[in-house]
TIZA-411743 format. One record per residue (C-alpha): x, y, z. Coordinates in steps of 0.02 Angstrom, whole numbers, plus 50000, padded with zeros to 5 digits. Example, Ala and Ser with C-alpha at 12.3 -4.5 7.8 and 13.67 -1.06 7.14 Angstrom:
2
506154977550390
506844994750357
This chain:
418
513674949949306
513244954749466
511234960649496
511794968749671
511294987049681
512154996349803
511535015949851
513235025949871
512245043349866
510835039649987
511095053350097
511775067549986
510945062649834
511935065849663
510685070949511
510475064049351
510145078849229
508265073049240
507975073749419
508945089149433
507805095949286
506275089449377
506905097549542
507135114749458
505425113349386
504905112649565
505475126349611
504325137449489
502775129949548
501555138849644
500455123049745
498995125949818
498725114049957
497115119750016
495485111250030
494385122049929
495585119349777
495865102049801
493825100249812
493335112549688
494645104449532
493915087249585
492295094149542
492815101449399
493515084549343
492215074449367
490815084449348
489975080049519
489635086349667
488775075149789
490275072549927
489175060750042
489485063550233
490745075950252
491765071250394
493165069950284
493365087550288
494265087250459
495695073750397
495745083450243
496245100150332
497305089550438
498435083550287
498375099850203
499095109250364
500095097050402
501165096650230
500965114250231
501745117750381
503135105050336
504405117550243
505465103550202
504695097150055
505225104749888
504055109849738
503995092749669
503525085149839
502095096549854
501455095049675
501505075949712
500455076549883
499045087849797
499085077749663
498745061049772
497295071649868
496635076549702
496535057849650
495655053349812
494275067249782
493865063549619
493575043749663
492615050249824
491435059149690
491335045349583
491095030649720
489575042849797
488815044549634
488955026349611
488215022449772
486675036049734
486235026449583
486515010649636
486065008349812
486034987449776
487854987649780
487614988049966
486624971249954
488584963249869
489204949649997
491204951950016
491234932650078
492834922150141
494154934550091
495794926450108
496794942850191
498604945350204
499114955150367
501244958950390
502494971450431
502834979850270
504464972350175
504064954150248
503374945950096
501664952550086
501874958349934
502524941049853
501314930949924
499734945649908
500374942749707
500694924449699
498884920949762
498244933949639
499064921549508
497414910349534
496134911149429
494904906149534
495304923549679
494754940649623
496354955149658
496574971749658
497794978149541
498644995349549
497815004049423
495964999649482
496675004349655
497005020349617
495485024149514
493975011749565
492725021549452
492915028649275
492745046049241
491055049949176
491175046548987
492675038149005
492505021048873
493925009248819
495165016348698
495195009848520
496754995248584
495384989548691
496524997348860
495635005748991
496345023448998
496485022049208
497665005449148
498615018749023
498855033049147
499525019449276
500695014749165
501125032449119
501545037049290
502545022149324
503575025149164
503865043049213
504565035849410
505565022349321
506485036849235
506485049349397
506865036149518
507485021249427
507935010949585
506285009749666
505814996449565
506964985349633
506314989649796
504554989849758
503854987449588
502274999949543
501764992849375
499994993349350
499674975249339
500554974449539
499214967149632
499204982349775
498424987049954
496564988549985
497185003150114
497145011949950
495385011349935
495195020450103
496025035650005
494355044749950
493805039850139
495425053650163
495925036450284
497385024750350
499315025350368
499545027750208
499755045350205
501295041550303
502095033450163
501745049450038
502755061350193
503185065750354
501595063550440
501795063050620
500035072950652
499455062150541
499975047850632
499235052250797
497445057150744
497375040450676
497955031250813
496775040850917
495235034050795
494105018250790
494485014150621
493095001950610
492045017250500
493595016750380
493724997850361
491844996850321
492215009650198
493415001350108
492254985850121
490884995550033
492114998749905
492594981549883
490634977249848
490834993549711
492244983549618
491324966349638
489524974949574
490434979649436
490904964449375
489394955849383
489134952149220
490854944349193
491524927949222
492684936849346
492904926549527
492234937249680
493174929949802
494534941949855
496374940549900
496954954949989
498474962350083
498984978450202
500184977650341
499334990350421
498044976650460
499294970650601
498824986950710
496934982650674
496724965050683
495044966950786
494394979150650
494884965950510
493984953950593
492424963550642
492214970850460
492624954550373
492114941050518
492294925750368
493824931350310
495454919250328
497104930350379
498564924450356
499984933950450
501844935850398
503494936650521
505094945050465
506604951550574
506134967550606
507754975450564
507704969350371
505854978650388
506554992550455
508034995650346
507144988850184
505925003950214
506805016650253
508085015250105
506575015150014
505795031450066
507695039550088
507925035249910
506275043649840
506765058349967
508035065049840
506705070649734
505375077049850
506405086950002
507565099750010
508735087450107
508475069050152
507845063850315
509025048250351
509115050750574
507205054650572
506495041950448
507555027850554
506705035450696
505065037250639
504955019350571
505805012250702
504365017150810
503085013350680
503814996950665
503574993950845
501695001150843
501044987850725
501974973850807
501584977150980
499534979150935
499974963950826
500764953850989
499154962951093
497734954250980
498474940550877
497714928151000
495994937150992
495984928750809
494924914050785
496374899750763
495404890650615
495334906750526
497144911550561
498714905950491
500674913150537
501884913950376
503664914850447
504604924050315
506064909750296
504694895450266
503894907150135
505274913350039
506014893350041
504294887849982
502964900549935
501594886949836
502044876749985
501604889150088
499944895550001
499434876150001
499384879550207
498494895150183
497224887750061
496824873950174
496294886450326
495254893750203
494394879950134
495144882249959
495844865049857
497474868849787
497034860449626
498444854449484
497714869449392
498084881349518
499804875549587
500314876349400
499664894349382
500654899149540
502144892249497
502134899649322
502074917949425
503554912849509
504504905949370
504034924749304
504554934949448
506374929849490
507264946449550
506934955849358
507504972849451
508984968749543
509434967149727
509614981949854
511164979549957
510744987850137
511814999550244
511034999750410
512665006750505
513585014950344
511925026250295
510865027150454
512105025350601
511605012350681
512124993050718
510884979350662
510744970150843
510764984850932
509224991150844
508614974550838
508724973651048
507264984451021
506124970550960
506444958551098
504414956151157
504054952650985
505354938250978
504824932451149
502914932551089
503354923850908
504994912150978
504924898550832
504574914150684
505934925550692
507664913850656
């Protein structure tokens, strides 16, 4: 039997009687996208009220007005944005208080991070999760992502799970029924190792607010920042999570991963100056149409109508952002801290390719640890299916002429991109 998955409704969605049911529930809701409401039942939550500086407050207004000026998103889309801005205030509250009480998590060393950097859709993912597979390299998983601190009170339940684990896993239960194709396209289970970029979130920081909706303010103010402030954040974070673990047998030498990284390789490198980044190549037009089939597909449930002409250009341009700053400052790496993963070699052979990666960053790839990452990929073999992409039949446009576009990145990468 075939595993091929093929989208025949992406632009014109047809319902199943839950999404239509969710939809409809949308359209009773009353959101308030505001920042006093957002603040004040993050508060309310946690109990807190110590915010720490409050220059967030300007990219919080700037989100809010944004998606409330957008009147393309339906009830469900807004409920889901406040929801995600909700989230972020509560762990801002809860990182603060951690940091007031503890100010020797600031003395926590994040050293010789081994850092993924990639267009999104070019194997970052797979190869963020098959070095997560080693014992001896600390991750982030999904559900730690999303909340870094406990709610005050907050112990184990009587199983022994930790309830931010259990909501995780709620949530991605309740998309697998609401959107049942995304996992094939981009599994959210709470184990997933995910994106530091997350833990910018309570920062109210980095492109991935562009992800959640149409952000093109959004978009601008941050190009128009120094996100050095944002990076160090997340760093600070990073020591949180470590702190926390001190007691444990747990590793503290992080794997990470963001694409978003490829527009900020100078940051990376300031914030983490040890760190060993290893960057991934992939035909931009596989990118391109990988993600926006993606974020078409989740469109059904959150807009009144789905955006195929201006996601393609949106990302298009996006696309081209990170890979021309990526072509601007890949040099400006240090070359014995910097490794390029053409997405061909990886996919043909991923331990392989970690071996390469391991040896820029001083790490043995011991019988131990080859077994443990070949186990993962003995694990992982395509469980969800395959998306079959439509570049011409669902967004209009050929492959090669779209990918005529991308010619100074092949020039600048000739041997990565065949």
């Amino acid at each position: 039997m075939s595993n091929n998955i093929h989208i025949t409704d992406l632009a014109r969605p047809v319902l199943s009687e839950v999404q239509q049911a969710a939809v409809d529930y949308g359209k009773t809701l009353n959101v308030d996208l505001s920042r006093d409401s957002i603040l004040g039942e993050a508060e309310q939550k946690t109990g807190l009220a110590d915010w720490g500086p409050m220059d967030f407050l300007e990219r919080l207004d700037l989100l809010c007005d944004e998606w409330n000026s957008d009147s393309g998103l339906n009830g469900i889309g807004r409920l889901s944005l406040r929801n995600k801005l909700v989230q972020h205030a509560c762990s801002r509250l809860l990182i603060q208080n951690e940091f007031n009480q503890h100010p020797d998590i600031h003395d926590v060393a994040i050293e010789k991070p081994i850092i993924v950097a990639g267009l999104p859709r070019s194997g970052t993912t797979h190869l963020l999760n098959l070095m997560a597979a080693d014992s001896r390299l600390r991750s982030l998983p999904l559900w730690e992502s999303y909340e870094p601190v406990p709610m005050p009170g907050e112990g184990l339940l009587a199983d022994g799970t930790d309830p931010r684990f259990q909501r995780c896993a709620q949530a991605w239960q309740t998309s697998q029924m609401m959107v049942p194709l995304l996992a094939a396209m981009h599994p959210m289970n709470p184990e997933h190792i995910h994106e530091e970029l997350e833990l910018m979130g309570p920062n109210f920081g980095s492109y991935n607010y562009e992800w959640l909706s149409f952000s093109p303010r959004w978009r601008d103010h941050y190009y128009a920042e120094d996100q050095t402030y944002q990076y160090e954040y997340m760093r600070d974070v990073l020591k949180l999570l470590t702190w926390q673990q001190r007691e444990t047998d747990r590793p503290s030498r992080w794997v990470l991963k963001c694409p978003q990284h490829l527009e900020q390789l100078p940051v990376l490198q300031k914030v983490f100056p040890d760190a060993t980044i290893a960057i991934t190549h992939r035909d931009p037009v596989a990118v391109i149409q990988s993600a926006i089939t993606m974020l078409a597909y989740g469109q059904r449930l959150n807009r009144d109508r789905v955006l195929t002409a201006e996601l393609l250009e949106y990302w298009t341009d996006r696309i081209k952002h990170l890979l021309s700053a990526c072509t601007r400052d890949r040099h400006k790496l240090p070359d014995a801290q910097t490794i390029d993963v053409p997405f061909n070699q990886l996919i043909n052979d991923d331990v392989g390719m970690v071996e390469k990666i391991y040896a820029r960053a001083g790490l043995e790839m011991t019988t131990q640890s080859r077994q443990q990452l070949s186990d993962f990929v003995d694990q992982h073999q395509g469980s969800y299916g395959r998306v079959i992409y439509d570049l011409k039949g669902q967004f209009g446009i050929e492959p090669e002429e779209l990918r005529q576009q991308f010619d100074f990145y092949f020039a600048a990468f000739p041997s990565l991109n065949t």
